[in-house]
LUMDREN-230490 format. One line per field, with one value per residue: residue number from 1; residue in one letter; chain; z, y, x of N, C-alpha, C, O in turn. Coordinates in steps of 0.1 Angstrom, whole numbers. Each point is the difference from the previous one (the first is absolute). Layout:
BEGIN
num = c(NUM  ...)
residuo = c(a  ...)
cadena = c(A  ...)
n.z = c(Z  ...)
n.y = c(Y  ...)
n.x = c(X  ...)
ca.z = c(Z  ...)
ca.y = c(Y  ...)
ca.x = c(X  ...)
c.z = c(Z  ...)
c.y = c(Y  ...)
c.x = c(X  ...)
o.z = c(Z  ...)
o.y = c(Y  ...)
o.x = c(X  ...)
//
This chain:
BEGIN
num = c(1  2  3  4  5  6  7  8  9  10  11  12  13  14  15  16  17  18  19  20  21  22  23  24  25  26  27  28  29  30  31  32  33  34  35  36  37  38  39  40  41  42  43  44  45  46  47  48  49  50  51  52  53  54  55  56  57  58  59  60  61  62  63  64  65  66  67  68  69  70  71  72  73  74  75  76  77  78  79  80  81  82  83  84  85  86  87  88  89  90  91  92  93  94  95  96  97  98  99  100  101  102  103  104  105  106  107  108  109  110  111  112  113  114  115  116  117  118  119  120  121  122  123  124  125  126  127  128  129  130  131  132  133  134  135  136  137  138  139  140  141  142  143  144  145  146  147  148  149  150  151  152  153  154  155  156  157  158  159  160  161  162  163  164  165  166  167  168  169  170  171  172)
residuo = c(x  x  x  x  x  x  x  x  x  x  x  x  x  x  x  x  x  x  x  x  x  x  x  x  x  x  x  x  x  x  x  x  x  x  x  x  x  x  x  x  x  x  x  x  x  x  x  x  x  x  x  x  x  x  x  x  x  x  x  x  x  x  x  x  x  x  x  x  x  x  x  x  x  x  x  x  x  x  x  x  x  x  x  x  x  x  x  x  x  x  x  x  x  x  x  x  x  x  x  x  x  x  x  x  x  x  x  x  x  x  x  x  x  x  x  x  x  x  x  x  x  x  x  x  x  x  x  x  x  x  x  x  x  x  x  x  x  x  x  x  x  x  x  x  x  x  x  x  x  x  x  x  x  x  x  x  x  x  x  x  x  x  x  x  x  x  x  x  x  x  x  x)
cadena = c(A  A  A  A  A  A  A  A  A  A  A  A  A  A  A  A  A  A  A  A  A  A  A  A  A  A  A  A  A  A  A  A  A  A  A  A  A  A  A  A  A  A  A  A  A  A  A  A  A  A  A  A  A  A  A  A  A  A  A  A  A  A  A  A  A  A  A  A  A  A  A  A  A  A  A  A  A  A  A  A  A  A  A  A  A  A  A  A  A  A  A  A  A  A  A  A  A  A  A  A  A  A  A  A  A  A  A  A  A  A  A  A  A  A  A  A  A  A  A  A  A  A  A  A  A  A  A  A  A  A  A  A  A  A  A  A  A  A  A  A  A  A  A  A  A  A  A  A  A  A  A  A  A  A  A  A  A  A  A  A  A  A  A  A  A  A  A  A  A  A  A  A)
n.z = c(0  -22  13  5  -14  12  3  21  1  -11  12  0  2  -10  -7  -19  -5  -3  -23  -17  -2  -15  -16  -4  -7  -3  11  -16  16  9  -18  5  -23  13  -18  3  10  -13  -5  12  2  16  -9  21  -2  15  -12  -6  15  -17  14  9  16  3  3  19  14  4  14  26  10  -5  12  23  11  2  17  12  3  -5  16  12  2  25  11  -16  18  -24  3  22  -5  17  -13  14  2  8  -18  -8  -6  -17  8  -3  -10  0  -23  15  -21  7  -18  10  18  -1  17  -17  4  -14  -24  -5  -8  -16  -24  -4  -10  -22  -19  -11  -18  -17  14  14  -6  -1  -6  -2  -21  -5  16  16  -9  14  -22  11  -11  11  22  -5  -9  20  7  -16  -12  27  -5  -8  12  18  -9  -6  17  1  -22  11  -19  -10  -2  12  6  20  -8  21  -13  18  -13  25  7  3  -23  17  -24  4  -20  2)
n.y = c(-12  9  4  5  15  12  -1  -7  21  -6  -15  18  -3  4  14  -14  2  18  -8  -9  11  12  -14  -2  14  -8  -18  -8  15  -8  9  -8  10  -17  -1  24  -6  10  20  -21  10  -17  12  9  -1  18  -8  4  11  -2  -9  17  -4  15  19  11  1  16  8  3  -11  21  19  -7  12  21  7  8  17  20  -4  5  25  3  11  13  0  1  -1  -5  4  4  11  17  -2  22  -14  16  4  15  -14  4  -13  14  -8  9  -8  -15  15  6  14  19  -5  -17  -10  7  10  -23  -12  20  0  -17  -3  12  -16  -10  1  -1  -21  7  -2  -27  13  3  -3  14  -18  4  20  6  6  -22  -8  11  -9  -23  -5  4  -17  -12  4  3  -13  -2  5  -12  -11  9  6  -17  -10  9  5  -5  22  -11  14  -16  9  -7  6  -7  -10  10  -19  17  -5  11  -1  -3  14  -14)
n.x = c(8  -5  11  -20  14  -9  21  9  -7  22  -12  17  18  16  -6  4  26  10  0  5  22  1  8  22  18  -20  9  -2  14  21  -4  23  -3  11  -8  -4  -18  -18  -3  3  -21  6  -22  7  -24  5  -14  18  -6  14  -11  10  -19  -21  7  1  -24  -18  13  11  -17  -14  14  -14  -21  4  2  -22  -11  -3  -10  -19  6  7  -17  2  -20  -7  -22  17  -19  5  -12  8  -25  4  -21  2  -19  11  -9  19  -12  18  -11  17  -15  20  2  26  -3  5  -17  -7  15  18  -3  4  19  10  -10  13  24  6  2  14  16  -12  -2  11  24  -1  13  -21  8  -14  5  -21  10  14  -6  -5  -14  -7  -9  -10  -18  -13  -9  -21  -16  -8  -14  -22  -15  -12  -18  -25  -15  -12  -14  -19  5  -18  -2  -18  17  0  -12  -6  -18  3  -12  -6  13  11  2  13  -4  26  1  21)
ca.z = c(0  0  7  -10  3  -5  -12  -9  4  10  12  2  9  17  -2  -1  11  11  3  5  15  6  -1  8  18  3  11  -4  -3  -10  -8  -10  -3  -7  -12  -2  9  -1  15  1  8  5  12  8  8  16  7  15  1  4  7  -8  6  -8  -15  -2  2  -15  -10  4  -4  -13  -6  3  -13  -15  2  4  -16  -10  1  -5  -14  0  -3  9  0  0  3  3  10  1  5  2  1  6  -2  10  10  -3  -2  -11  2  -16  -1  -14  0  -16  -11  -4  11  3  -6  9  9  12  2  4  13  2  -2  12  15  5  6  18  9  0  -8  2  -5  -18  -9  -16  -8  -1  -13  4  -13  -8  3  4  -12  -6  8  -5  -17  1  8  -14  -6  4  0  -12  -1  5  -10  -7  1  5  -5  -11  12  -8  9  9  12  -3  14  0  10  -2  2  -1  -1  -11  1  -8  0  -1  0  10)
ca.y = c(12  11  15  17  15  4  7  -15  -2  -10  8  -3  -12  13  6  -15  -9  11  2  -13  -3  14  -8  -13  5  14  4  9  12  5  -10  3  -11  11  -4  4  -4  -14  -5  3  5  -3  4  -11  9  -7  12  3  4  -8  2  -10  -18  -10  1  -12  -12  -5  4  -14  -10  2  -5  -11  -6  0  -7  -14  -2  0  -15  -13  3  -3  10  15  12  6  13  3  17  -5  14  6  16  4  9  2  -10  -13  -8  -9  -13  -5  -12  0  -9  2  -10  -9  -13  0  -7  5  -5  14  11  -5  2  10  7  -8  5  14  -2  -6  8  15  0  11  13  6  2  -5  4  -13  -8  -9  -2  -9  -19  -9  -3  16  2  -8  7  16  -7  -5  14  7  -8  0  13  0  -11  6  14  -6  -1  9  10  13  4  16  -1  2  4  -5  -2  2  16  -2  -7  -2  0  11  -1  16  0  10)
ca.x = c(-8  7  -9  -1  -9  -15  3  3  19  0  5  8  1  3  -13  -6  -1  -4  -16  0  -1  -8  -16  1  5  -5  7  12  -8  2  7  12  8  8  8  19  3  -2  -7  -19  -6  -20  1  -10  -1  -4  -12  0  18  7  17  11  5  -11  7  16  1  -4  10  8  -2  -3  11  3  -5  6  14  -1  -4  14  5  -8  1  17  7  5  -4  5  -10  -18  -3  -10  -6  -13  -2  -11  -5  -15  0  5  13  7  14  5  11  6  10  3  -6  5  0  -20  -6  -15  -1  7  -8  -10  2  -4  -10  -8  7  -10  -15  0  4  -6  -5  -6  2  6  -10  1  -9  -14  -1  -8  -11  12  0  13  9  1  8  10  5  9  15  11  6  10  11  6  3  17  14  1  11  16  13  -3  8  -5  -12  -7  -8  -10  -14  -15  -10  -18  -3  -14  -2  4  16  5  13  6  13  6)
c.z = c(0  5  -15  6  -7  -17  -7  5  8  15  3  12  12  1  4  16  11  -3  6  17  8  -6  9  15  5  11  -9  -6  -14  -3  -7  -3  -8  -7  7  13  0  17  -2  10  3  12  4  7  11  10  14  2  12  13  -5  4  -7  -19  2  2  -16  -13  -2  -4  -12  -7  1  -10  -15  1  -3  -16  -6  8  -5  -18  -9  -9  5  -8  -2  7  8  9  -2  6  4  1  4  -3  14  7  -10  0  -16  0  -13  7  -15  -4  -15  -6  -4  6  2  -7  5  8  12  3  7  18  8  9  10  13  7  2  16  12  4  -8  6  -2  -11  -9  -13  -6  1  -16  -3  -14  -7  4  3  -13  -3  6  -2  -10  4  6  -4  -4  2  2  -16  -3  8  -5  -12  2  9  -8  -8  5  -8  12  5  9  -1  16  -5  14  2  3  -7  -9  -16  2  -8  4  -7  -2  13  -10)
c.y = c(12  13  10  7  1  2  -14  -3  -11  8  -6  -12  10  3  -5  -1  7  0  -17  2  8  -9  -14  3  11  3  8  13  4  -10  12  -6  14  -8  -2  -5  -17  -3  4  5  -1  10  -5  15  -9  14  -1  5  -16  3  -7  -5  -7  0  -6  -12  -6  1  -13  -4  -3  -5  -14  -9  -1  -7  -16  -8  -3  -8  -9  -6  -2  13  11  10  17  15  -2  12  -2  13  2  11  0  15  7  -17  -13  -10  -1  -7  -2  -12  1  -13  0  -9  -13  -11  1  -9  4  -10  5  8  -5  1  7  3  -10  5  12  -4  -7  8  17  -4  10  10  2  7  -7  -2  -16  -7  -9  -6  -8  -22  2  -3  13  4  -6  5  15  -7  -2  12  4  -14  4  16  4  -6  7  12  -6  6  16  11  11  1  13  0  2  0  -9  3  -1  15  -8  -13  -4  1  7  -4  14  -5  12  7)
c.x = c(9  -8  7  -4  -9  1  0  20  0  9  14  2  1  -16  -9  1  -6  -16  -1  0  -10  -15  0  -2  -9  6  11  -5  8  18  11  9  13  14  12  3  -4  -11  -20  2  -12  2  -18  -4  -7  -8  4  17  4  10  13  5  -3  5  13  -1  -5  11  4  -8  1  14  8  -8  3  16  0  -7  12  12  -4  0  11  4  5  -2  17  -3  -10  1  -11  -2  -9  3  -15  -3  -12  -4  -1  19  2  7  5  11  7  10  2  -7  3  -4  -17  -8  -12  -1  4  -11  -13  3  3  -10  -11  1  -6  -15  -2  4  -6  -17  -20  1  5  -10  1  -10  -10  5  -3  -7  10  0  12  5  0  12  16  3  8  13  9  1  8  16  7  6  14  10  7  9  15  13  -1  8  -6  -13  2  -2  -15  -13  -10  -5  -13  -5  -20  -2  8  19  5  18  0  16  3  10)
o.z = c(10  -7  -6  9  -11  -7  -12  0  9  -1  2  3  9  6  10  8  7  9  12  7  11  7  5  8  3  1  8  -9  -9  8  -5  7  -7  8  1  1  5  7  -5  5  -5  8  -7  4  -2  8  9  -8  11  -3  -6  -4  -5  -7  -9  -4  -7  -11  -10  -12  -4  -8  -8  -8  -6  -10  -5  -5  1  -6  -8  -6  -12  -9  12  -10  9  2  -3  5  5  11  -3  -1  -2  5  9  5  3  -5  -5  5  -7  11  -11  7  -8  4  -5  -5  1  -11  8  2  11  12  6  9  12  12  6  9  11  9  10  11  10  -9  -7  1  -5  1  -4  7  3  -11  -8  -2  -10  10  -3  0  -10  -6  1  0  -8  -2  2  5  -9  3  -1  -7  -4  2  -3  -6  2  4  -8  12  2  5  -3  3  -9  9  -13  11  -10  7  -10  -9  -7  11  -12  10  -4  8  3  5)
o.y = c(2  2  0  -2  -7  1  -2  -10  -2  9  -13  -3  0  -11  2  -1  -6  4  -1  -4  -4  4  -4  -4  10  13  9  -1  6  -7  9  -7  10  -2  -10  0  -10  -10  9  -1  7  -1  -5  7  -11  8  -2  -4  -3  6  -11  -3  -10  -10  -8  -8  -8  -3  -7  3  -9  -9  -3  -9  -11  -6  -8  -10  -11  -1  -7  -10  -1  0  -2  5  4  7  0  2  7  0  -6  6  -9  10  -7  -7  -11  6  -3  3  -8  -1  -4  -3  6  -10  -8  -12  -10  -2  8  1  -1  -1  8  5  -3  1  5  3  0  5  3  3  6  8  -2  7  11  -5  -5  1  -11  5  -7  -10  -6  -7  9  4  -2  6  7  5  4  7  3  4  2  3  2  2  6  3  0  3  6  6  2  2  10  -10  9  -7  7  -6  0  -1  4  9  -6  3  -10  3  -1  -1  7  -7  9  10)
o.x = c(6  -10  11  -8  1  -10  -3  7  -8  8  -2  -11  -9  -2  -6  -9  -8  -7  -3  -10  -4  -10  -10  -8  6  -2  6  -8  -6  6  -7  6  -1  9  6  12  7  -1  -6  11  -9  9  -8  9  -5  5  -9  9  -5  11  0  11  6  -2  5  9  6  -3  -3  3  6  0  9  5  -1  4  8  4  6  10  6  -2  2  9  1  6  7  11  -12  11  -9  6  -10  11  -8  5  -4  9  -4  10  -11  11  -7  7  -5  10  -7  -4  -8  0  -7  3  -3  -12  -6  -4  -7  -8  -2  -1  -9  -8  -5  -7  -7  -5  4  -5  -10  -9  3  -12  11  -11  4  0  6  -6  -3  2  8  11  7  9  10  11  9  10  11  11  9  11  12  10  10  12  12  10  10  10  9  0  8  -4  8  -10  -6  6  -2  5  -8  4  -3  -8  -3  5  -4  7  -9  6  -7  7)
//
């Protein structure tokens, strides 16, 4: 399945991939992918300000958990960062990792971790209208789409987000 712009244009794989995760993960507010670094960026918003016992313990795990993946996988993670910041009475959490080593099964576990762990205060979009095969088919995408910008070194930085139930990607 190839995504177009309205026009018919086919949508680059960088693109593809950032609408793919922002329709699979509605827990993810917003998605960057930037070429020249070779790094994604999921950031996670959390409706409440966090203390930063409570953000360093969830750091430690988050980054123990992904370590622990990429053992299991017998690989090494080249890029993980793990940020916050605190808008008004919201938290942000970006997790920045590289393209090379990321998978959707990563992003899957992620994006679980924040649901268990904050799962009264993540926000995220209703994607209740999405079947379970709709859901599997956005998985594979974004697998094929990470495989795809692995070897491509031409792109843009690039922004996705929801904005009132829809995904607005933007060159940076």
């Amino acid at each position: 399945m190839n995504l177009k712009y309205k026009n018919g244009e086919e949508v680059s794989d960088s693109i593809g991939l950032l609408i793919s995760i922002l329709v699979r993960y509605p827990e993810v507010g917003s998605t960057n992918f930037d070429p020249e670094t070779r790094n994604l960026t999921l950031t996670y918003t959390i409706s409440k300000v966090l203390g930063e016992e409570t953000l360093n313990c969830f750091k430690n795990k988050l980054l123990s958990c992904i370590q622990a993946f990429h053992f299991l996988q017998n690989k090494r993670p080249f890029m993980v960062e793990i940020k916050d910041s605190t808008y008004d009475k919201l938290t942000m959490l970006e997790v920045k990792r590289d393209v090379e080593t990321i998978s959707h099964k990563e992003i899957n576990l992620i994006t679980s971790l924040m649901q268990q762990h904050f799962s009264d205060y993540l926000l995220a979009d209703d994607n209740e209208s999405f079947l379970e095969e709709d859901l599997e088919l956005q998985e594979e995408m974004i697998g094929h789409m990470l495989e795809n910008i692995k070897g491509t070194t031409i792109g843009k930085k690039l922004i996705a987000f929801r904005e009132e139930g829809r995904v607005l990607v933007f060159n940076k």
